[in-house]
MILORO-216750 format. One record per residue (C-alpha): x, y, z. Coordinates in Angstrom, 1 decimal. Each point is the difference from the previous one (the first is absolute). Last residue first. Layout:
{rogu {X; Y; Z}};
...
***
This chain:
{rogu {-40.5; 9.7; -11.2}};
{rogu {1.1; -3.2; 2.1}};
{rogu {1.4; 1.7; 3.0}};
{rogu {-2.6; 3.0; 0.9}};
{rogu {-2.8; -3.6; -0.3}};
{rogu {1.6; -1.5; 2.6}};
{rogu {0.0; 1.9; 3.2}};
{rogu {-4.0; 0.5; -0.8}};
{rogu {-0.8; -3.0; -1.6}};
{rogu {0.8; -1.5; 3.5}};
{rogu {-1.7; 2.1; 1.6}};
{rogu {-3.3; 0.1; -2.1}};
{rogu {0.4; -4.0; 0.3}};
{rogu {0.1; 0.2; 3.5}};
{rogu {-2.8; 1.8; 1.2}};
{rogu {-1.7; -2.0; -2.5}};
{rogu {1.1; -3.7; 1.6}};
{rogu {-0.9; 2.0; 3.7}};
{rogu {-3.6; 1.2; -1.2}};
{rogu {-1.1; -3.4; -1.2}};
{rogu {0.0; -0.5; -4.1}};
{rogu {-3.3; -1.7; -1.0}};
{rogu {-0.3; -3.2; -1.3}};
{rogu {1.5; -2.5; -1.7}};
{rogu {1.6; 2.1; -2.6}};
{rogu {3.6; -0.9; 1.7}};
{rogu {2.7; 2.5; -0.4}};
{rogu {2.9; 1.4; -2.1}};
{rogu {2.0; 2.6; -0.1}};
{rogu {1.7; 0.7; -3.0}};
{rogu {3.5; 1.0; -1.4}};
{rogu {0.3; 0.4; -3.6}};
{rogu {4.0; -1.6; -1.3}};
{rogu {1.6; 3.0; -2.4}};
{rogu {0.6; -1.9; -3.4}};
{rogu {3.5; -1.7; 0.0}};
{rogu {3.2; 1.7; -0.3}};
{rogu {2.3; 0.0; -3.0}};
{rogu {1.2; 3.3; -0.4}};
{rogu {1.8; 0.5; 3.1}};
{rogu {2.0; -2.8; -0.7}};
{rogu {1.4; 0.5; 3.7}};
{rogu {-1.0; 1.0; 3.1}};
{rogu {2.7; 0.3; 2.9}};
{rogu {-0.1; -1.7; 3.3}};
{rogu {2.5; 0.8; 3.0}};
{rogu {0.1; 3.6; -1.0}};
{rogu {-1.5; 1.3; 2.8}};
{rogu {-3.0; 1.5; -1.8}};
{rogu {-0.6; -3.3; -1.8}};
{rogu {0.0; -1.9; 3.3}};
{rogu {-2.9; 2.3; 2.0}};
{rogu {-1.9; -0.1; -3.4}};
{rogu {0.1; -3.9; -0.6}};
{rogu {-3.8; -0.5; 1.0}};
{rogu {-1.5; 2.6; -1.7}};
{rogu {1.9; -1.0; -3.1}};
{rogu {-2.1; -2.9; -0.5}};
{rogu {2.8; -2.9; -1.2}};
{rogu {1.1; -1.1; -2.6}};
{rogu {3.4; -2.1; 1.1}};
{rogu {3.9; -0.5; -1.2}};
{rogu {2.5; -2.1; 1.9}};
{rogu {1.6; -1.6; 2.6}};
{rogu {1.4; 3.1; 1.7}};
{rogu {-1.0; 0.1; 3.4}};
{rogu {-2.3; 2.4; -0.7}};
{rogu {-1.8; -1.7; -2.7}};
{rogu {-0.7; -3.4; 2.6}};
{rogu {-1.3; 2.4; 2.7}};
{rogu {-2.3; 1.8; -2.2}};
{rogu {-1.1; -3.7; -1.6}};
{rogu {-0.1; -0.9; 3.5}};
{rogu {-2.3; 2.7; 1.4}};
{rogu {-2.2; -0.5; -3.0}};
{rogu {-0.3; -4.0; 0.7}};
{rogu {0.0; -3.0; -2.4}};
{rogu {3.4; -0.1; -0.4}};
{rogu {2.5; -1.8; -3.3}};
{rogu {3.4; 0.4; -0.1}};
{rogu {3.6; 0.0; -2.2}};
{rogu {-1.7; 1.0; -3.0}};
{rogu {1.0; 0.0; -3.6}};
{rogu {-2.7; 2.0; -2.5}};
{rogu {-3.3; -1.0; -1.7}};
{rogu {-1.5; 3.3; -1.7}};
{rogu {-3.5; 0.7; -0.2}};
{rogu {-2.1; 2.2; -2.3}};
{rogu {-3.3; 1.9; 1.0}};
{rogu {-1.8; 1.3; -2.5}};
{rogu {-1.2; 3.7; -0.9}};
{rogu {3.3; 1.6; -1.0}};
{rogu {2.6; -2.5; 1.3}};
{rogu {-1.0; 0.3; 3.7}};
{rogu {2.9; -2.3; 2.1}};
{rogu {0.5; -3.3; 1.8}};
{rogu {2.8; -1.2; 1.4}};
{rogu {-0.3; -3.9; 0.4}};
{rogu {-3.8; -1.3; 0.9}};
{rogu {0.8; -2.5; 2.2}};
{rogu {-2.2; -3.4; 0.1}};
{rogu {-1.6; -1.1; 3.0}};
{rogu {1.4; -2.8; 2.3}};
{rogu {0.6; 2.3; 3.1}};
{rogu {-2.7; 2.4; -0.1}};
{rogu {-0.9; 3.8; -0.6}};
{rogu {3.6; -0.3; -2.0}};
{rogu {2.5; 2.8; -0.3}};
{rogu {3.4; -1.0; -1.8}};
{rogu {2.9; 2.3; 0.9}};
{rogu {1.8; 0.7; -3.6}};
{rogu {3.1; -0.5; -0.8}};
{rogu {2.3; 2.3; -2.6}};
{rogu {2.4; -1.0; -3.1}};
{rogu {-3.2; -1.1; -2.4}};
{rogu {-1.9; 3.5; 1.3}};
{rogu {2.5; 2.1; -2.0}};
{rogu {-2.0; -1.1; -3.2}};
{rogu {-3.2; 1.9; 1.7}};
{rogu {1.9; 2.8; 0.2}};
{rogu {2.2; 2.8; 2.1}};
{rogu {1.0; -2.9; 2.9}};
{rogu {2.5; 1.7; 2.4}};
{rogu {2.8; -2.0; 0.9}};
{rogu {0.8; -3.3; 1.3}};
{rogu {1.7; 0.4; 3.6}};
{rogu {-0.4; 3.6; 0.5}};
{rogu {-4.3; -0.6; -1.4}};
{rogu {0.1; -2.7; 3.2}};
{rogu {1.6; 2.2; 2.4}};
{rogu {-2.6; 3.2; -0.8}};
{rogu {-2.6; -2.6; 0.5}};
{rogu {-2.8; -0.2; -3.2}};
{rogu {-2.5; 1.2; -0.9}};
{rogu {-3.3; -0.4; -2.5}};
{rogu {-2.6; 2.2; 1.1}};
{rogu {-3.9; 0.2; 0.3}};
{rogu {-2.3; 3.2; 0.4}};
{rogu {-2.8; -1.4; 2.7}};
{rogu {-3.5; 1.8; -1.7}};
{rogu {-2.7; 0.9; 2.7}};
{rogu {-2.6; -0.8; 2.9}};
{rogu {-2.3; -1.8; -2.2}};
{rogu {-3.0; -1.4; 1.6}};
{rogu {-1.3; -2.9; -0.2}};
{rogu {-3.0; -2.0; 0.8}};
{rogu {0.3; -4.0; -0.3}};
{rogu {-2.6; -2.4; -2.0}};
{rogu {3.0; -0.9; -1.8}};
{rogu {1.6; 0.5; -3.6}};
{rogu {3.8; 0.0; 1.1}};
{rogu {2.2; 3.1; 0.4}};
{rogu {2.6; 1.2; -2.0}};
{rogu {2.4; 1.1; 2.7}};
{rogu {0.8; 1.1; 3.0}};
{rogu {-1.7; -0.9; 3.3}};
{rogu {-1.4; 1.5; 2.8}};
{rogu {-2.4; -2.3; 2.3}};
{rogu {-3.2; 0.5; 1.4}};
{rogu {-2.2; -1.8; 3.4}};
{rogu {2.3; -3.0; -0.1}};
{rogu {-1.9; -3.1; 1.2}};
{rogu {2.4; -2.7; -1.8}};
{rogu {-2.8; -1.3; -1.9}};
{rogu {-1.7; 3.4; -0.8}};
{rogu {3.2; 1.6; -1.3}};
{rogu {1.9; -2.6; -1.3}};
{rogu {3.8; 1.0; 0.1}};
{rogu {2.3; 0.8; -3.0}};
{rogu {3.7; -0.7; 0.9}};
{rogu {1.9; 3.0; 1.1}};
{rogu {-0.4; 0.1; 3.9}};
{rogu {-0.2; 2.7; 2.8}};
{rogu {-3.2; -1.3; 1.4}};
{rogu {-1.5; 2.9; 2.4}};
{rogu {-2.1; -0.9; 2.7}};
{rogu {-1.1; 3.8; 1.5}};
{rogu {-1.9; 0.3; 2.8}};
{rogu {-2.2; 3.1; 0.2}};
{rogu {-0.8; 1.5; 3.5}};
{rogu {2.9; 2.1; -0.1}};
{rogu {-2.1; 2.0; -3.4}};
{rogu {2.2; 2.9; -0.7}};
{rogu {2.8; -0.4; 1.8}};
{rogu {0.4; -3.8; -1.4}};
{rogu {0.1; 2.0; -3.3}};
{rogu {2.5; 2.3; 0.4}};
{rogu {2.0; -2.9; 1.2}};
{rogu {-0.3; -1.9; -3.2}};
{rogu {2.2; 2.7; -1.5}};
{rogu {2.6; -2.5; 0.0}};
{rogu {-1.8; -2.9; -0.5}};
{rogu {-1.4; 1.1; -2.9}};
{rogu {2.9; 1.0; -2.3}};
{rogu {3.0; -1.5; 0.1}};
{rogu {-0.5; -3.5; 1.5}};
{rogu {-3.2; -0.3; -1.0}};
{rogu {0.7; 0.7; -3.6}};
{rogu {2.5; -1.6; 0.6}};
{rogu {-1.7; -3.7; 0.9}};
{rogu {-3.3; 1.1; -2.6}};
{rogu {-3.0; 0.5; 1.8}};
{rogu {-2.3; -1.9; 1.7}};
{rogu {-2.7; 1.2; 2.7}};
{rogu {-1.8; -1.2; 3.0}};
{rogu {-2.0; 2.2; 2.0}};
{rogu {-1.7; -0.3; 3.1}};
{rogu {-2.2; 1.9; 1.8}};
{rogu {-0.4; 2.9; 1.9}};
{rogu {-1.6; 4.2; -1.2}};
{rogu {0.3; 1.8; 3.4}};
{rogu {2.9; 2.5; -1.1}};
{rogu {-2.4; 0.9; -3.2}};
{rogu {-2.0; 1.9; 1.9}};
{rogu {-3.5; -0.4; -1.0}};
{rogu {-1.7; -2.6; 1.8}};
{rogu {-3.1; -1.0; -2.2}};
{rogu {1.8; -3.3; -1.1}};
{rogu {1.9; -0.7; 2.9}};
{rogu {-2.1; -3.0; 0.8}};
{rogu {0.1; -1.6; -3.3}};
{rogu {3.9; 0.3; 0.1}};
{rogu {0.1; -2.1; 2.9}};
{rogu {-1.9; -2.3; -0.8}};
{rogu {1.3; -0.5; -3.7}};
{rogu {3.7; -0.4; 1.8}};
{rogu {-2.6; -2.7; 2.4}};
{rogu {-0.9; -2.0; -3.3}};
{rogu {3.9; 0.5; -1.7}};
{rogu {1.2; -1.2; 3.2}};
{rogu {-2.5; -2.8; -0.1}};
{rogu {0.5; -1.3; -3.7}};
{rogu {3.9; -0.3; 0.3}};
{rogu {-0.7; -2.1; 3.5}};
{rogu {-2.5; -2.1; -1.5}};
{rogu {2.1; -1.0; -2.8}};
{rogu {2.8; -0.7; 2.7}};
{rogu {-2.1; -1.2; 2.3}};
{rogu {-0.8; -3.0; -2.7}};
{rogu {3.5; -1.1; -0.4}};
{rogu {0.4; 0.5; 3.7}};
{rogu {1.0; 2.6; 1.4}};
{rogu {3.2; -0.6; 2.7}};
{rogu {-0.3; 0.3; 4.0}};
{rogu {3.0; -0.4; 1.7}};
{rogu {2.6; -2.2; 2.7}};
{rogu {-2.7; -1.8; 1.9}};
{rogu {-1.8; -0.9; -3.2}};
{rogu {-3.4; 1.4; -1.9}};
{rogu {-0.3; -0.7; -3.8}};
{rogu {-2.1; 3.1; -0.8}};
{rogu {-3.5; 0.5; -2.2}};
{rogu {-1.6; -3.6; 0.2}};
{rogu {-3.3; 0.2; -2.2}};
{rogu {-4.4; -0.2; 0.5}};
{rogu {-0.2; 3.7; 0.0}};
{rogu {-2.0; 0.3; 3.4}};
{rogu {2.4; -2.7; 1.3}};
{rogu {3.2; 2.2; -0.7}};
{rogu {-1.1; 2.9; 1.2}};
{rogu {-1.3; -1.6; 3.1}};
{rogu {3.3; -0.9; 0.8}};
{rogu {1.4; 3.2; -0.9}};
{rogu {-2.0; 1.6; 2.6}};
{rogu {0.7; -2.5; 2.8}};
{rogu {3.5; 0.6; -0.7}};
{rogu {-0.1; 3.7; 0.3}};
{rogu {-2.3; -0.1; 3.1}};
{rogu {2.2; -2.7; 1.6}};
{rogu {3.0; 2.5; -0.4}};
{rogu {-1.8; 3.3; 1.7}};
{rogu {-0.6; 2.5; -1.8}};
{rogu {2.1; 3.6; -0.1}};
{rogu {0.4; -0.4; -4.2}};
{rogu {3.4; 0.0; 0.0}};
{rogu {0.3; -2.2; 3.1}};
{rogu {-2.1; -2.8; -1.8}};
{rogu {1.8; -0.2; -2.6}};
{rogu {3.3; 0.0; 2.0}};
{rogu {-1.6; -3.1; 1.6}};
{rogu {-1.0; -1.5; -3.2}};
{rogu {2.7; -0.3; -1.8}};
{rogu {0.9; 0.3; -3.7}};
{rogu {-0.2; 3.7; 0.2}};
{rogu {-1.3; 0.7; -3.0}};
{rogu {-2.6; -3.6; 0.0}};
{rogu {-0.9; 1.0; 3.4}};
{rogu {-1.0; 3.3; -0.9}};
{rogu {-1.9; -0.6; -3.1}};
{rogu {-1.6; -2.6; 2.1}};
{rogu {-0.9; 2.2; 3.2}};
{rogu {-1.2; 2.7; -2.9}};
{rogu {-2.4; -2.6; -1.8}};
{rogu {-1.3; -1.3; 3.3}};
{rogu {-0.6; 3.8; 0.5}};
{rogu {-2.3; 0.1; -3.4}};
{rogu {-2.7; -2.4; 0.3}};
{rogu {-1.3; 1.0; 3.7}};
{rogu {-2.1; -3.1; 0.6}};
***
């Protein structure tokens, strides 16, 4: 039995969630799809899809098997381009996580560049702030910021983010200007939590080599970048923030830093990746882009 176009017809099916347009991607006929799945699913002793009239839908099981096969026929692929040279025929997938703005801002719009490079790449990027599992999830590297976790995961340090407290221009016309830490008892601050349920920090700052904190008044609580941006623009109060993120708003005047003397250390910037085995050609050919755009930003 061919082991590996069984594999493709399911892949197919379960992205397409029908087996009729499966079938018509992949110029075969419908019974040969279905018949291919079926023995699939016997040969591994577990049901894959829920089949009704109406759609096909993985299974608890397919879905495990599903996230193991397209990272089995992504290895495929890039196994048999191993000895081609032009970098246009390198395919695969790669999923990624970064930081919600710094996806926003940065990658996504140069991403272009790199589709051009490698077309036969396809990119799954998770724009999200909360810290994902690498190996559980199936996420070939991530970039993150921040002290990072003893772990059996390589990194690689892309840079330093500079971080800013600010403020709206509307909000600092409504309250003032704070010029010191005793100002802060007349200002809000914009809570940040990785989670709903954990405890804010307050305003935190570098007192020689410690860190204090200072609990302020708040009006709101987020637990995403884009809306602790969206919050501070709108003039709910104060944030510390990357200033990578912010640039476009500080040089328009909508946000302004403030307490310029009180930031926080610069945040390093790494990207990360499993130590499970070797890197494939088309996770590497994306990290050295990547690190590439970045790295000029975080100097």
């Amino acid at each position: 039995m061919d082991r590996i176009q069984p594999l493709r017809a399911f892949a197919r099916v379960a992205e397409m969630r029908s087996f009729t347009r499966a079938a018509e991607s992949l110029g075969l006929p419908k019974a040969s799809v279905s018949a291919q799945v079926q023995e699939l699913e016997t040969e591994i002793g577990a049901r894959l899809l829920h089949r009704t009239t109406r759609q096909v839908q993985l299974t608890q099981d397919g879905l495990s098997f599903y996230e193991r096969t397209k990272d089995l026929l992504a290895d495929l692929e890039d196994l048999t381009t191993t000895f081609k040279a032009e970098a246009s025929q390198i395919a695969g997938r790669v999923r990624v996580g970064m930081p919600s703005r710094m996806a926003r801002f940065e990658v996504v719009p140069r991403l272009p560049e790199f589709i051009q490079a490698y077309p036969h790449i396809q990119i799954e990027l998770g724009a999200t702030d909360r810290r994902v599992d690498l190996v559980h999830e199936g996420y070939d590297c991530v970039i993150r910021g921040g002290k990072l976790p003893d772990s059996s995961l390589i990194a690689r340090k892309v840079g330093e983010a500079r971080i800013v407290n600010v403020a709206s221009a509307t909000y600092l016309a409504k309250h003032g200007t704070p010029k010191s830490i005793k100002d802060l008892e007349h200002h809000y601050l914009i809570e940040y939590v990785p989670a709903f349920g954990e405890r804010a920090l307050g305003f935190e700052f570098l007192e020689g080599d410690k860190y204090r904190s200072v609990k302020m008044k708040s009006y709101v609580t987020v637990d995403s970048a884009e809306a602790y941006a969206s919050a501070c623009e709108a003039g709910l109060g104060i944030i510390q923030s990357p200033a990578r993120s912010l640039e476009e708003a500080l040089r328009a005047g909508t946000l302004v830093q403030i307490l310029p003397k009180l930031n926080l250390e610069p945040l390093p910037v790494y990207v990360l990746y499993p130590h499970r085995r070797n890197l494939s050609r088309r996770v590497r050919v994306f990290i050295e882009w990547v690190e590439g755009i970045l790295s000029p930003n975080y100097r």
